[in-house]
C-alpha positions in Angstrom: 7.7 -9.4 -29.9 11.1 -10.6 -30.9 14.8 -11.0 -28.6 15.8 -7.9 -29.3 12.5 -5.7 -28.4 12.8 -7.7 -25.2 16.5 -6.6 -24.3 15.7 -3.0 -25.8 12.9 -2.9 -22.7 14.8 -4.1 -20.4 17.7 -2.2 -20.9 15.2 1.0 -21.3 13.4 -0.1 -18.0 16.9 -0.2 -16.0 17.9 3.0 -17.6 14.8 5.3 -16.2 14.9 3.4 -13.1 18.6 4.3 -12.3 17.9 7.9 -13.5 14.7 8.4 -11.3 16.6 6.9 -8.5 19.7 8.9 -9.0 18.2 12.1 -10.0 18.2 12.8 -5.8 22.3 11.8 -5.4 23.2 14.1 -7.9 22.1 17.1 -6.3 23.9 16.2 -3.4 23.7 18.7 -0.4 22.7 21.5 -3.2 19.1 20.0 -3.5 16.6 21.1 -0.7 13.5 20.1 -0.5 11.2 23.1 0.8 9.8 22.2 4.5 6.2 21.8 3.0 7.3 19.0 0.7 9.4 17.1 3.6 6.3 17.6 5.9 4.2 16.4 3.3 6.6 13.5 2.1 5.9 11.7 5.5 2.4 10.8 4.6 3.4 8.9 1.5 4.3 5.8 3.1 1.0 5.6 4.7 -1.2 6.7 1.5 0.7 4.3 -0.6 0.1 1.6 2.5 -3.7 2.3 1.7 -3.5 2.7 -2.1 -2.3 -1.0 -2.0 -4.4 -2.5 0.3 -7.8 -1.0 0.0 -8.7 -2.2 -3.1 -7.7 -6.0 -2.1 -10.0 -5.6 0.8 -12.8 -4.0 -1.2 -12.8 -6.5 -4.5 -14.8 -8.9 -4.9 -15.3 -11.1 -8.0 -18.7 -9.4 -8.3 -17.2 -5.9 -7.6 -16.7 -3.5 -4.9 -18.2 -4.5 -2.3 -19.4 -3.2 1.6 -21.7 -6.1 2.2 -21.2 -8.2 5.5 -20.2 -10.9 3.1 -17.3 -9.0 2.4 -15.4 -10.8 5.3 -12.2 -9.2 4.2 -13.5 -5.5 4.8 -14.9 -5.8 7.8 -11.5 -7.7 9.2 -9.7 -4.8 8.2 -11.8 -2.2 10.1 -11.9 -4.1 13.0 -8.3 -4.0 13.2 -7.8 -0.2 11.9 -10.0 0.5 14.6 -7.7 -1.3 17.9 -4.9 0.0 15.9 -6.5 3.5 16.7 -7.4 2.9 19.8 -4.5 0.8 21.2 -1.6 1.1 19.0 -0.7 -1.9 19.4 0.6 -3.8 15.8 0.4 -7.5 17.2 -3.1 -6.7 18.5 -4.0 -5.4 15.5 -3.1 -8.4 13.2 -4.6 -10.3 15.9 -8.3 -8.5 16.4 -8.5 -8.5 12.5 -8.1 -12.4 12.0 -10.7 -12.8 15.0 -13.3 -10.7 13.0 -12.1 -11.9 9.3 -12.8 -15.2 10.7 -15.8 -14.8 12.9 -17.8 -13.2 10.1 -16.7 -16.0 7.9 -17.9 -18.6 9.8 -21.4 -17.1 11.0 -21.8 -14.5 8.5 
């Protein structure tokens, strides 16, 4: 790939990324989102949350994986489930390195 197919993507890349991002500005106060969409919009931090994590915590270098000696997986849970239960974010972090590590140690 030469200089100039490099400068041509780059300058291509920065154009769509400025028109995606200002495709909402332009409409201004004109552009509404229905209530379904705005109710539905708040879950998309939390799915893309997910959609980055759960395959790191799943992949291993022999696959997918839900075996105890996926240490990783079973860290997670442990802290998705005091999350749930306690709400608590520094617990959370906390109750998943004790398990991530536990298992790695004895399991």
């Amino acid at each position: 790939m030469s200089a100039t197919h490099i400068w041509l993507a780059i300058v291509g890349m920065m154009l769509v990324t400025a028109a995606t991002r200002a495709f909402f500005l332009l409409g201004g106060e004109r552009a509404v989102l229905p209530e379904r969409v705005q109710r539905a919009l708040r879950y998309a931090p939390a799915a893309a949350l997910v959609a980055v994590v759960l395959p790191d915590v799943l992949q291993t270098p022999q696959g997918l994986s839900f075996a105890l000696s996926n240490h990783a997986f079973y860290g997670t849970v442990a802290g998705l489930a005091w999350f749930l239960w306690r709400r608590g974010m520094l617990g959370t972090i906390v109750v998943g390195m004790l398990a991530y590590t536990a298992l790695r140690f004895w399991a």
